[in-house]
Structures are given as C-alpha cells and as structure tokens.
KEROKE-251898 format. One line per field, with one value per atom (N, C-alpha, C): residue number from 1; residue in three letters; chain; atom name; x, y, z. Coordinates in Angstrom, 2 decimals. Layout:
BEGIN
pos c(NUM;...)
code c(ala;...)
unit c(A;...)
site c(CA;...)
X c(X;...)
Y c(Y;...)
Z c(Z;...)
This chain:
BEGIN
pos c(1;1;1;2;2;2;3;3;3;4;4;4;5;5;5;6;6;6;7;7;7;8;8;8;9;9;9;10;10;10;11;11;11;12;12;12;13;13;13;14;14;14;15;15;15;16;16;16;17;17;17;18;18;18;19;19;19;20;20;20;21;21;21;22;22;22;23;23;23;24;24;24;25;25;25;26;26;26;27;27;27;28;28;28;29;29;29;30;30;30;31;31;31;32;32;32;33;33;33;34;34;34;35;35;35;36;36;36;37;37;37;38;38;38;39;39;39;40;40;40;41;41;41;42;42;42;43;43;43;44;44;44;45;45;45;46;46;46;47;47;47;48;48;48;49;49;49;50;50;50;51;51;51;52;52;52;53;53;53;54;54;54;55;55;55;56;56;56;57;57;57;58;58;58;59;59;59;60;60;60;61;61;61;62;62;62;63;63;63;64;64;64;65;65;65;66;66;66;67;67;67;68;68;68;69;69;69;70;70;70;71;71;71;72;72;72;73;73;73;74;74;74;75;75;75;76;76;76;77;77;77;78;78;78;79;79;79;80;80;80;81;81;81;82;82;82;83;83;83;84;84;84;85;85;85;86;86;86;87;87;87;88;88;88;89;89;89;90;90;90;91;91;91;92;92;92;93;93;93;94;94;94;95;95;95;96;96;96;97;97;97;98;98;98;99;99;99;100;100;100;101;101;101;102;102;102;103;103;103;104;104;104;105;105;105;106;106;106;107;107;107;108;108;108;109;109;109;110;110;110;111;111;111;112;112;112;113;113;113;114;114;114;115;115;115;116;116;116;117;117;117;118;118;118;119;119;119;120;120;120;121;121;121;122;122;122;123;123;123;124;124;124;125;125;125;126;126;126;127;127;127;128;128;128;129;129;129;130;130;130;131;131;131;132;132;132;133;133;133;134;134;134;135;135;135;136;136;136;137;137;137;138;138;138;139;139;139;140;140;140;141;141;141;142;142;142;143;143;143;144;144;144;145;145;145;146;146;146;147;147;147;148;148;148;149;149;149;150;150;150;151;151;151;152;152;152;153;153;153;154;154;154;155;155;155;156;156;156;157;157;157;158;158;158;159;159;159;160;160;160;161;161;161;162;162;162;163;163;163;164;164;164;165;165;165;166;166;166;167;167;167;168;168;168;169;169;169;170;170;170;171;171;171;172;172;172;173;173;173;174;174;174;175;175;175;176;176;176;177;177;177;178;178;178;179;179;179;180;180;180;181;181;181;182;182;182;183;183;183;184;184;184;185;185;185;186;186;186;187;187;187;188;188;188;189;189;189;190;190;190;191;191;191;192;192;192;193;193;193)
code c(unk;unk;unk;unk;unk;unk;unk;unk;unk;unk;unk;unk;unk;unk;unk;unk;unk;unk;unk;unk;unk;unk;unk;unk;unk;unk;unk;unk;unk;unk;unk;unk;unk;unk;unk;unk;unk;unk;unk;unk;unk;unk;unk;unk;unk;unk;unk;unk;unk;unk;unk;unk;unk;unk;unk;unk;unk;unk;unk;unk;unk;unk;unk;unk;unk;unk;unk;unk;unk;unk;unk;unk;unk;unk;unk;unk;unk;unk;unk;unk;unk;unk;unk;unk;unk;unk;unk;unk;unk;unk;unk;unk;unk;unk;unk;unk;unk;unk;unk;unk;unk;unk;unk;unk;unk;unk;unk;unk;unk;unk;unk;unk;unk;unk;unk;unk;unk;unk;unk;unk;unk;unk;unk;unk;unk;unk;unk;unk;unk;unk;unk;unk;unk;unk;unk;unk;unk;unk;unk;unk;unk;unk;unk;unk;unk;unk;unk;unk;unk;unk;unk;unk;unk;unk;unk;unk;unk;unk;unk;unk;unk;unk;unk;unk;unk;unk;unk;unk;unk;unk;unk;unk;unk;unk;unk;unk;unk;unk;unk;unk;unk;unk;unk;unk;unk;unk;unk;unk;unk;unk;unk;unk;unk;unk;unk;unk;unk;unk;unk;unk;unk;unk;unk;unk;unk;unk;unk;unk;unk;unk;unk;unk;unk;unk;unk;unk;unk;unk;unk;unk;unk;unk;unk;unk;unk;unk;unk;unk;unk;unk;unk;unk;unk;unk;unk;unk;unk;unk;unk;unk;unk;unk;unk;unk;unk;unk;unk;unk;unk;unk;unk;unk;unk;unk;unk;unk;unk;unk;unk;unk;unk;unk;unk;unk;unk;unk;unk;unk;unk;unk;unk;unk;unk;unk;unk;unk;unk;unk;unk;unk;unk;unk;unk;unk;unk;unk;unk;unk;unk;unk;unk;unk;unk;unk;unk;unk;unk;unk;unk;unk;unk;unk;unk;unk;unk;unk;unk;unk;unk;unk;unk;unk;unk;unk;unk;unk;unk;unk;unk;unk;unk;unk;unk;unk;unk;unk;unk;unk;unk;unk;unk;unk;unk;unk;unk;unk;unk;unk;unk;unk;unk;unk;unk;unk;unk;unk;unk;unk;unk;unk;unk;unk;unk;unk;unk;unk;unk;unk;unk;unk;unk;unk;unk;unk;unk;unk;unk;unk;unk;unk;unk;unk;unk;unk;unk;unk;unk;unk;unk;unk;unk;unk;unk;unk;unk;unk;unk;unk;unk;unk;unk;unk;unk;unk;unk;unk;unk;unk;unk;unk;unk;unk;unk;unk;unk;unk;unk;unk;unk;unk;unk;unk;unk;unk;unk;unk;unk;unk;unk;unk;unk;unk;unk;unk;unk;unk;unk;unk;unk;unk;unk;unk;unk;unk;unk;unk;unk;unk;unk;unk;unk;unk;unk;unk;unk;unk;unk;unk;unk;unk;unk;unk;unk;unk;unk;unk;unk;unk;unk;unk;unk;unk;unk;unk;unk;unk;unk;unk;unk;unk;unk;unk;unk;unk;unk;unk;unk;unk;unk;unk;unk;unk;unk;unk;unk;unk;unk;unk;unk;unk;unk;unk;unk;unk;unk;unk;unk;unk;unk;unk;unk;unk;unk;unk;unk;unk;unk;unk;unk;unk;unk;unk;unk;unk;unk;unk;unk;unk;unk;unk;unk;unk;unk;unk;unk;unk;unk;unk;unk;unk;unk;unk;unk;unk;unk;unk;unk;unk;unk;unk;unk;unk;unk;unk;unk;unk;unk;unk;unk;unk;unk;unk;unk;unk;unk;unk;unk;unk;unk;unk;unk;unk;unk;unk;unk;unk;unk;unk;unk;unk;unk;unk;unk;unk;unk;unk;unk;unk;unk)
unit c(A;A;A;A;A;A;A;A;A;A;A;A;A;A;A;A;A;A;A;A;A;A;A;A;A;A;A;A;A;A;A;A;A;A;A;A;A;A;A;A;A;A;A;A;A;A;A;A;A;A;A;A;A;A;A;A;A;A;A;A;A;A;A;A;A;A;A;A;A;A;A;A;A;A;A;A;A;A;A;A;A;A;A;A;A;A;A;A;A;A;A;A;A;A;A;A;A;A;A;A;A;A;A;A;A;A;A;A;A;A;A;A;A;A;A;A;A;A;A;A;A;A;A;A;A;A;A;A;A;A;A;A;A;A;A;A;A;A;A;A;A;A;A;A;A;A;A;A;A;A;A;A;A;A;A;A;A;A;A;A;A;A;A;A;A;A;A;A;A;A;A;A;A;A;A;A;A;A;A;A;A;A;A;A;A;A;A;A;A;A;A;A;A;A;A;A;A;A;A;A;A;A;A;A;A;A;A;A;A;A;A;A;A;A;A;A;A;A;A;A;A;A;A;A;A;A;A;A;A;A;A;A;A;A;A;A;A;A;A;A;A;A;A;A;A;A;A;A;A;A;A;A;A;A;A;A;A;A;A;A;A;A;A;A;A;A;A;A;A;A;A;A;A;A;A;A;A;A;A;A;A;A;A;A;A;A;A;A;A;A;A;A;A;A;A;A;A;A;A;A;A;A;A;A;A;A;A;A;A;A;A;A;A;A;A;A;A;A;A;A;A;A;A;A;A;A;A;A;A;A;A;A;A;A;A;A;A;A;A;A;A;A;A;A;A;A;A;A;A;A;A;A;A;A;A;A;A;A;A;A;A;A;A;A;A;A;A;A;A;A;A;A;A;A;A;A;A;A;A;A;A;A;A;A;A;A;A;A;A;A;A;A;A;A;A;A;A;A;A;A;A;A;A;A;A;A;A;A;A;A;A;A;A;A;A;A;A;A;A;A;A;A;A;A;A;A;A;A;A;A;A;A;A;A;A;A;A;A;A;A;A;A;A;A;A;A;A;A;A;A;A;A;A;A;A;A;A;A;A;A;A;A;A;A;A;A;A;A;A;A;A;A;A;A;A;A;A;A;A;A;A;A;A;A;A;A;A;A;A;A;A;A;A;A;A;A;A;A;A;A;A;A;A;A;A;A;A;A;A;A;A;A;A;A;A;A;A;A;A;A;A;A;A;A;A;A;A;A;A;A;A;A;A;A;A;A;A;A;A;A;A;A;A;A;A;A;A;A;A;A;A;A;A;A;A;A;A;A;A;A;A;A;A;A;A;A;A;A;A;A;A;A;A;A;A;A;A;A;A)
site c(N;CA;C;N;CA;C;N;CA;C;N;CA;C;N;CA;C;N;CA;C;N;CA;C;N;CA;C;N;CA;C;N;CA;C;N;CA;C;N;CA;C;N;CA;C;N;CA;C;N;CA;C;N;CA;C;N;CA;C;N;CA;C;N;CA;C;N;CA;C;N;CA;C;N;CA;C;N;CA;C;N;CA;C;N;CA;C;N;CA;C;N;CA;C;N;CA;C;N;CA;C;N;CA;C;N;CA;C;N;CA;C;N;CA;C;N;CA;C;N;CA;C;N;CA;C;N;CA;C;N;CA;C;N;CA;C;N;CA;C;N;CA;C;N;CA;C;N;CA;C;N;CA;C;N;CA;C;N;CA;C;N;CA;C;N;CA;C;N;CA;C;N;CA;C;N;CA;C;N;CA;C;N;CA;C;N;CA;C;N;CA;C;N;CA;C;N;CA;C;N;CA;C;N;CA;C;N;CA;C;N;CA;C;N;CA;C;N;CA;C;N;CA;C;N;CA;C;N;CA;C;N;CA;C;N;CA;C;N;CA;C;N;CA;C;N;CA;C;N;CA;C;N;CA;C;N;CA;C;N;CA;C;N;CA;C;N;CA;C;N;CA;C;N;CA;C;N;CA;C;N;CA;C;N;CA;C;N;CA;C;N;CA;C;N;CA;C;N;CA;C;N;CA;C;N;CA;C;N;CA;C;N;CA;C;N;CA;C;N;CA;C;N;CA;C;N;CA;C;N;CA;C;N;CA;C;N;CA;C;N;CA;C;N;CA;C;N;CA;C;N;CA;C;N;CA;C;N;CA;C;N;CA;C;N;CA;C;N;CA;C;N;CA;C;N;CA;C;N;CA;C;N;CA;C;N;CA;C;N;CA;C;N;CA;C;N;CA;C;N;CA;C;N;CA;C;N;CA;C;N;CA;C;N;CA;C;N;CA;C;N;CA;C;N;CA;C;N;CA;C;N;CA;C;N;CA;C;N;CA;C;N;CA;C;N;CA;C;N;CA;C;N;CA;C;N;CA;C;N;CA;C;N;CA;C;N;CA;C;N;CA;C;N;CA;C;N;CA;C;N;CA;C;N;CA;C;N;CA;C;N;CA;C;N;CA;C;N;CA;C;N;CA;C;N;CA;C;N;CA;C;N;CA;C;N;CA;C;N;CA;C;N;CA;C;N;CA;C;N;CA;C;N;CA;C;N;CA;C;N;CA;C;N;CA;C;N;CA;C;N;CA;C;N;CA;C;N;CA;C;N;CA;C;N;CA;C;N;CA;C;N;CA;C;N;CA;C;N;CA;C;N;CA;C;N;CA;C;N;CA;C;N;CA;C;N;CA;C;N;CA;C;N;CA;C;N;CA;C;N;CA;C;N;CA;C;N;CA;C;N;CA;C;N;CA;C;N;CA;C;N;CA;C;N;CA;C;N;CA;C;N;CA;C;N;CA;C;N;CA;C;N;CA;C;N;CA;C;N;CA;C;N;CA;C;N;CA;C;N;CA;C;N;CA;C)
X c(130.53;130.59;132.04;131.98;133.72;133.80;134.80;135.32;136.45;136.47;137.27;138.82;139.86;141.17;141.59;141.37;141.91;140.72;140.06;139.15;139.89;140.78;141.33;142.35;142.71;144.30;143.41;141.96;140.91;140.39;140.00;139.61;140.92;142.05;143.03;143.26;143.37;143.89;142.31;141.36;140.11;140.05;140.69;140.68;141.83;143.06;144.11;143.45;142.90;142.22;141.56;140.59;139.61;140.47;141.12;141.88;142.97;143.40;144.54;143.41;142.57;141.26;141.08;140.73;140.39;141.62;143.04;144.06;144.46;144.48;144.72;143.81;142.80;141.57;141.68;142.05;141.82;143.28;144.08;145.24;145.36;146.31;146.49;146.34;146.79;147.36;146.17;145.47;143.95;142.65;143.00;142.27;142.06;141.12;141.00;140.98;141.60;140.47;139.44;138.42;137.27;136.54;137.10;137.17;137.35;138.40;139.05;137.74;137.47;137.08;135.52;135.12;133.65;133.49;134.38;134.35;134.32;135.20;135.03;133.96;133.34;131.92;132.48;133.08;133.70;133.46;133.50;134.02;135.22;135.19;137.07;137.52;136.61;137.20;138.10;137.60;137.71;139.48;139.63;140.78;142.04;141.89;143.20;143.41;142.24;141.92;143.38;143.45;144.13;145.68;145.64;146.91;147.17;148.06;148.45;148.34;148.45;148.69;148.08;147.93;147.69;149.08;150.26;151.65;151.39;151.17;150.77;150.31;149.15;148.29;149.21;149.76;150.49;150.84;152.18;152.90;152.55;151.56;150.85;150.41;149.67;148.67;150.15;150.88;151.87;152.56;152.71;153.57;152.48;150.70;149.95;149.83;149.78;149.71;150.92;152.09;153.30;153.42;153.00;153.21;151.83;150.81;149.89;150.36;150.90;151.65;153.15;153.67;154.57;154.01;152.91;151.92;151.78;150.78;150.49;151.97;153.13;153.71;154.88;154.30;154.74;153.63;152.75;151.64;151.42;152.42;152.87;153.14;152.41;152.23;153.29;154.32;155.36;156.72;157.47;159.07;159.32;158.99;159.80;159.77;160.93;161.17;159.93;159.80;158.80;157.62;156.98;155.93;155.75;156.42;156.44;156.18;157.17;157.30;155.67;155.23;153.94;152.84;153.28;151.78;151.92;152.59;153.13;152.78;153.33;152.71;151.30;150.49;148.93;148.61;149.13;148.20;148.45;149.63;149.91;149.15;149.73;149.47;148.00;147.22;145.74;145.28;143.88;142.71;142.12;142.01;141.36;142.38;143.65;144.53;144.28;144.29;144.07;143.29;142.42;140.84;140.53;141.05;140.79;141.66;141.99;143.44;143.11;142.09;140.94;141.98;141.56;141.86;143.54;143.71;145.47;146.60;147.84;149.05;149.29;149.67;150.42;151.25;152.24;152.97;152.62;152.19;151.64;150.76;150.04;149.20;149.71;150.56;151.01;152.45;153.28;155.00;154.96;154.54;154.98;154.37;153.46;153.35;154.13;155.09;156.31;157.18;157.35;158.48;158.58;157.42;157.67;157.18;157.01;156.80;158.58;158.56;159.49;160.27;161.42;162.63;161.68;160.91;160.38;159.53;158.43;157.50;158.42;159.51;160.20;161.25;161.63;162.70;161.15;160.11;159.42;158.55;158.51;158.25;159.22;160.37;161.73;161.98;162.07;162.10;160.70;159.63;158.83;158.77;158.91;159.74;160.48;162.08;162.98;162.78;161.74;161.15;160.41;159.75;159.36;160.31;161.19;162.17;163.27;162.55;164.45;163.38;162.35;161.66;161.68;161.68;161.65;163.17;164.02;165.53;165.46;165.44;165.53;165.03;163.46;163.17;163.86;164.42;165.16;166.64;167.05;168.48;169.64;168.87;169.98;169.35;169.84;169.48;168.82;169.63;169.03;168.08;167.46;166.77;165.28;165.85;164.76;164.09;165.05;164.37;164.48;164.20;163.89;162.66;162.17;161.22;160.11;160.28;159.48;158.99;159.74;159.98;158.48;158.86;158.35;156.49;156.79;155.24;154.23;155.06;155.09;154.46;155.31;155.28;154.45;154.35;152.99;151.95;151.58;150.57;149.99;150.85;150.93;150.75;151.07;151.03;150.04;149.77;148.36;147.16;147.41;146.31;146.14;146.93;146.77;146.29;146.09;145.35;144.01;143.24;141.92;141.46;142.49;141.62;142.05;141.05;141.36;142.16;142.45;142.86;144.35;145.09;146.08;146.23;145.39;145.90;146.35;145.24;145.96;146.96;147.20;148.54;149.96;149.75;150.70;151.50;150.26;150.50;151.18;150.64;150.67;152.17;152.67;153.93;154.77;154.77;155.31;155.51;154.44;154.80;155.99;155.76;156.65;158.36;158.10;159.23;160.24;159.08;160.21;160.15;159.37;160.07;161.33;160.99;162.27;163.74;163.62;164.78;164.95;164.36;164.27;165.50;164.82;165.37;166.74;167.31;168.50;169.55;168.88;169.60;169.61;168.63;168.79;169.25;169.13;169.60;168.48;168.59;167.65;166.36;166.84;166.18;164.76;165.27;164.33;162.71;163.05;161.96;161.71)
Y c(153.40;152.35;152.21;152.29;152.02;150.60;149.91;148.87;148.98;147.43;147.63;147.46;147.63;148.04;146.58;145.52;144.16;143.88;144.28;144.25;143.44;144.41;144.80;143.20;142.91;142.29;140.94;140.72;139.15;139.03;140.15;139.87;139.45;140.46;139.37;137.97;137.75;136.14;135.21;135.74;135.19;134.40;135.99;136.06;135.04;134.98;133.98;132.42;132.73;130.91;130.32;130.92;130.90;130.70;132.00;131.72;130.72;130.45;129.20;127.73;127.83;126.27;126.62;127.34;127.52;127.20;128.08;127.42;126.24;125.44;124.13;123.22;123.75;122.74;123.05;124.73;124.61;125.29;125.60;125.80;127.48;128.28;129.32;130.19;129.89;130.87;130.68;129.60;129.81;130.36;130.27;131.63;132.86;133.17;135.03;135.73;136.90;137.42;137.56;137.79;137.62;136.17;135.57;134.04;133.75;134.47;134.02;135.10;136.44;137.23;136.61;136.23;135.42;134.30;133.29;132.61;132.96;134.20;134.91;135.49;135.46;136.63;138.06;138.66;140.18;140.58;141.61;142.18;142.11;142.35;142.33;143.74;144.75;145.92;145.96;144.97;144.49;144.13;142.87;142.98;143.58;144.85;145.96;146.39;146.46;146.95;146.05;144.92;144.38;143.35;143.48;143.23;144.07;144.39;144.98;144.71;142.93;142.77;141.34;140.13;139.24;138.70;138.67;138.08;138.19;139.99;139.90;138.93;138.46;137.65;136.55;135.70;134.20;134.11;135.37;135.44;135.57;135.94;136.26;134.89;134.22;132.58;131.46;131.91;131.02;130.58;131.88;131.75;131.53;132.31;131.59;129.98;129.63;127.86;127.19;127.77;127.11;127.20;128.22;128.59;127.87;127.38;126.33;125.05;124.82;123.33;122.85;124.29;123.83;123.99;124.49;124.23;123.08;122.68;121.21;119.89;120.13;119.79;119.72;120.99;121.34;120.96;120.60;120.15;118.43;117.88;116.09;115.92;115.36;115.77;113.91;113.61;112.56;113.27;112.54;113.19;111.97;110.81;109.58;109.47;109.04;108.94;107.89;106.69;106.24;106.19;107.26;107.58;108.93;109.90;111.12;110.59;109.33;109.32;108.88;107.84;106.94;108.48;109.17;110.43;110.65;111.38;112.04;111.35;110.00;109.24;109.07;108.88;108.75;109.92;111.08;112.11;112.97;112.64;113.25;112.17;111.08;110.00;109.54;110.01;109.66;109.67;109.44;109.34;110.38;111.38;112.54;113.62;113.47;114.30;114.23;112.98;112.52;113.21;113.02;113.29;114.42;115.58;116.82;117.42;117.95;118.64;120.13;120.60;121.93;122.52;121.18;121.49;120.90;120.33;119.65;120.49;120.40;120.95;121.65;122.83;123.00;122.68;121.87;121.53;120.49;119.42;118.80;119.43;120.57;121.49;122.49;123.24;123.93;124.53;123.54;123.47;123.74;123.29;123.27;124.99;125.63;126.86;127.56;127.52;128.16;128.17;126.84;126.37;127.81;127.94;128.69;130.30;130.86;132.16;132.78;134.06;134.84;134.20;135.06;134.85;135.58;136.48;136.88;135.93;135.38;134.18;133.14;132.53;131.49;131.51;132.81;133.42;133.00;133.75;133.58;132.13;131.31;129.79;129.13;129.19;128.68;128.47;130.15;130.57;130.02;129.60;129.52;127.66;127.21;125.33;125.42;125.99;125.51;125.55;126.14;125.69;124.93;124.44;122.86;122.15;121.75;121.33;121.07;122.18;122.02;121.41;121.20;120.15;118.85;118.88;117.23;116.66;117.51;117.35;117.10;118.40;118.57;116.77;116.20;114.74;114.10;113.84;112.67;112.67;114.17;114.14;113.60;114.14;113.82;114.67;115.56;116.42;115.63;114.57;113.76;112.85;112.44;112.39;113.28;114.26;115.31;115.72;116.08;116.25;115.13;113.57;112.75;112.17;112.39;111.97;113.12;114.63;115.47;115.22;115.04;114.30;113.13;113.01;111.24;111.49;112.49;112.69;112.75;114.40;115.12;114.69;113.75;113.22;112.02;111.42;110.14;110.60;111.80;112.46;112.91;113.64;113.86;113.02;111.98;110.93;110.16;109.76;108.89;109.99;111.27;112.23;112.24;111.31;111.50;110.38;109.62;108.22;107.95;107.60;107.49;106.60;105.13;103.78;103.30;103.83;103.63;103.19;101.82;100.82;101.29;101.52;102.18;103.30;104.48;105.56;105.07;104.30;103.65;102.81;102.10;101.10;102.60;103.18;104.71;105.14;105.38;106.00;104.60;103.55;102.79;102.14;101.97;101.97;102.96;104.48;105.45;105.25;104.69;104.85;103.18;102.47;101.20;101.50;102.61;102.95;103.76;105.08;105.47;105.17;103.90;102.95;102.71;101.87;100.99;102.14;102.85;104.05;104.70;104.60;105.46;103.85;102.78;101.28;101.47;101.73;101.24;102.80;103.81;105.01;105.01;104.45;105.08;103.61;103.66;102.88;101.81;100.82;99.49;99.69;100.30;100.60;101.77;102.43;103.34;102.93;101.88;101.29;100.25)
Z c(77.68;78.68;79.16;80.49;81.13;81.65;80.75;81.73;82.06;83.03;83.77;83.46;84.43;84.10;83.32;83.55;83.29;81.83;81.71;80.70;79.06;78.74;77.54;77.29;78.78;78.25;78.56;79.24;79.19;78.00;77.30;75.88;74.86;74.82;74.12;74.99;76.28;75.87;75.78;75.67;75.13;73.42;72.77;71.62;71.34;71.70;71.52;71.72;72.77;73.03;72.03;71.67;70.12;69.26;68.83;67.56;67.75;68.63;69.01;68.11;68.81;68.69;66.70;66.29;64.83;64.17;64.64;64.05;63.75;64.91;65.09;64.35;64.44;63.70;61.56;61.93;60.40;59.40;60.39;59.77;60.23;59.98;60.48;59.06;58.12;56.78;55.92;56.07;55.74;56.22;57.67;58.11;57.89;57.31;57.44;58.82;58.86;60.53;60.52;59.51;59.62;60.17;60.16;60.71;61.92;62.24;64.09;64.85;64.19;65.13;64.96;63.94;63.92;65.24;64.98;66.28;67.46;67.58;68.71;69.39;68.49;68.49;68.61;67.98;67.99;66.45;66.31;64.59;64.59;62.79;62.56;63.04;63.14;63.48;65.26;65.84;67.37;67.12;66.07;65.71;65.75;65.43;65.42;66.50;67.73;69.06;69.93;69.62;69.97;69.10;68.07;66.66;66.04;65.91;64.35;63.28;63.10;62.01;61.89;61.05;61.18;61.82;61.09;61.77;62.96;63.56;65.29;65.95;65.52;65.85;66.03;64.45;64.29;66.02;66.18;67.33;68.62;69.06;70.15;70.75;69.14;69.59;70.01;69.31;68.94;70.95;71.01;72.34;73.09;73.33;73.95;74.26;72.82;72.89;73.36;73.37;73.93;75.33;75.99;77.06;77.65;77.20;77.80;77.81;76.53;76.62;77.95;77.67;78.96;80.26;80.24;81.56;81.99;81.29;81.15;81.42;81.17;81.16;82.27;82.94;84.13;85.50;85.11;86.11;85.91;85.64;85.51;87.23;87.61;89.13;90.04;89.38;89.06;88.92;89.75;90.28;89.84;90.24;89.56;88.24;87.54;86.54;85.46;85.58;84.78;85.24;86.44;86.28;85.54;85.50;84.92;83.30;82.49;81.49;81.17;81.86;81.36;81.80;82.47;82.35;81.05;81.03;79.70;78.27;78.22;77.56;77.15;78.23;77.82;77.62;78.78;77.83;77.01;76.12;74.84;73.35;73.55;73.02;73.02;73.38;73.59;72.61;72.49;71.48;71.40;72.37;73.12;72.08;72.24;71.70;70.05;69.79;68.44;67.91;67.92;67.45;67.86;68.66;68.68;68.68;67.69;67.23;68.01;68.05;68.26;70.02;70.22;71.86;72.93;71.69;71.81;71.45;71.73;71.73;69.89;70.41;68.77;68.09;68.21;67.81;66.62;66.16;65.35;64.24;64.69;63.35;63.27;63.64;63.19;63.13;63.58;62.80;61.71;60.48;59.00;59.02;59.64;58.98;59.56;60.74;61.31;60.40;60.11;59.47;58.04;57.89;55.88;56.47;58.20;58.41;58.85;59.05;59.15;60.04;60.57;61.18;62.88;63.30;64.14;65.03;63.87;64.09;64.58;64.13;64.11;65.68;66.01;66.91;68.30;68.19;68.78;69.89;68.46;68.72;69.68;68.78;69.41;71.00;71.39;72.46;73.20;73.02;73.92;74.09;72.50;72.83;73.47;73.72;74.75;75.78;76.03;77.87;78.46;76.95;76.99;77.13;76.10;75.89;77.18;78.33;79.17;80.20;80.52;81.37;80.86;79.55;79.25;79.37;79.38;79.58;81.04;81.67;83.55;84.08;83.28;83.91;83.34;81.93;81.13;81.57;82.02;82.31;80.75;79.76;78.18;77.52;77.24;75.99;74.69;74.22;72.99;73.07;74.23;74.84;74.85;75.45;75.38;74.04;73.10;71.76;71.42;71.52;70.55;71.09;72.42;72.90;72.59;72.58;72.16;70.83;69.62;68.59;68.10;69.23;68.89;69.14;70.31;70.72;69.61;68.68;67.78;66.64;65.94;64.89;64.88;66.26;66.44;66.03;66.66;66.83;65.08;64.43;62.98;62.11;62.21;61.08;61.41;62.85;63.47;62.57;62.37;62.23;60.87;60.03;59.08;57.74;58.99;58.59;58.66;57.64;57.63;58.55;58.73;59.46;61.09;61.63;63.18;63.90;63.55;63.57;63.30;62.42;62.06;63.00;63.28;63.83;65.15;66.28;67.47;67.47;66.41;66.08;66.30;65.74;65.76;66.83;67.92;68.94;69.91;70.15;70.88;70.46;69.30;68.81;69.12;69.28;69.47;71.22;72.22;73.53;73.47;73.04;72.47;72.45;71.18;71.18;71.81;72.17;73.50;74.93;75.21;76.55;75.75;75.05;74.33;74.63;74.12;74.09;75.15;76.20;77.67;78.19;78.10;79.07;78.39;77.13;76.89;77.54;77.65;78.06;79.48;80.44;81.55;82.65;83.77;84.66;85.08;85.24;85.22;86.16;87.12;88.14;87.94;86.76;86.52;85.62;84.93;84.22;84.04)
C-alpha cells in the first residue's frame, strides 16, 4: 500500500498528541511504549518507524506540547495590557485546566520528570519555554515579571491539583489570579489596571 508523501510526518504528530494526553494524565517514566502506542491504536513495532528511543519520544512530545502552549499563548487575541493579563488568567487558571490535566499545558505534570532527565531532554525543554517566556515578557515588559507570573500559573495549577477538596482547589487558583493582579498593580503604571 502507498501513501501519501505527508503521510509519515501526520502520523508522528498524531502519535505526539496521544502520547502528549497519556503523559500528562499518567506521567511519562511510567509509561511503557506499549502504552502510548496502545492509545494510539498502532503497535509498538509502529514505534521505531518513527523514535529511536523512548528519550526520542520524551523530546519530540516535550517540544510538541511547548510549542502548542506558546500557541495558545500567542493567540490571546488582547494588545492591552490588563486585558491580555485577565485572558490569560481564566484560561490557564480554570477549572477546565484543573481537572483535565489530559488536555492542559505541560508544564505542571511534567517539570519534575525534566527536572531528573538528561542534559538533551532538559537543553530541549528550555529552549522551547523561552519562547513562552519572551511573550509573557514582550506583554509584561519585566523579565521578573515574566517568570514570576509564569511561575505562579504553574505552581497554582500543581498544588490546586493536588488537593482532594474542591473547595480548596478553587480557593488556589482564584488566590493565585489575586495575587498576580496584586503584583502586576504595584509594578506597572496606574493606568494599566
């Protein structure tokens, strides 16, 4: 059977999308490939067709999911300053985000397994955050700023996720948009928020 020329490179970012959603939901280093390519509906032999290696894989999903997040992040459809921030706000900060780790940003499920993979994996990530990173700068106009508000998303998101009682997890988030108004009003000019 011949397919077609684009064939090969729709099934990997198919396969990245899937295995991106399983990661996030169930961790990356506990995954087998027999696992990602199950979801997929492929064999593991399909696998090698397109990785080398499992690391391959880490790196491939890794920059996939980053390079969706600065999508998303780049499609904040707000030039003014505290409307850009309050998008951003709800729809990182959501309930939607909360509660479906499956289909939300990587950064919250799977940092800590960057954090303990190679210098490649890690070089990789990096490079595909700072281009998150230089949009949230380019609108905040402060570098410390930029990473403390990325930060904040981050870690709302993580710790809200890690609370059994509802009630608590929305107290989280809704504190986290609290706090970086609070920290946006004392940095920027009156006029802006």
């Amino acid at each position: 059977m011949r397919y077609k020329a684009d064939y090969k490179q729709q099934k990997r970012q198919e396969l990245l999308a899937i295995s991106g959603q399983v990661a996030k939901k169930h961790g990356f280093q506990t995954t087998g490939v027999d696992s990602f390519m199950k979801a997929a509906g492929v064999t593991s032999g399909a696998f090698y067709s397109h990785f080398s290696s499992k690391n391959e894989l880490f790196k491939a999903l890794l920059e996939n999911e980053l390079q969706r997040s600065v999508h998303l992040w780049q499609k904040n459809p707000h030039d003014e300053l505290a409307a850009w921030v309050d998008f951003e706000l709800e729809r990182y900060l959501s309930e939607q985000h909360l509660n479906h780790p499956d289909q939300g940003c990587i950064l919250p499920t799977l940092a800590t397994e960057v954090a303990r993979a190679d210098n490649e994996i890690k070089l990789a990530y990096q490079q595909e955050l700072i281009r998150g990173y230089q949009l949230f700068e380019q609108h905040l106009g402060d570098a410390q700023l930029a990473w403390g508000f990325m930060t904040q998303l981050v870690g709302a998101i993580l710790l809200a996720r890690s609370m059994l009682d509802d009630n608590i997890r929305r107290s989280i988030l809704e504190s986290s948009k609290y706090f970086i108004h609070t920290a946006l009003k004392q940095h920027q000019p009156q006029n802006e928020f």
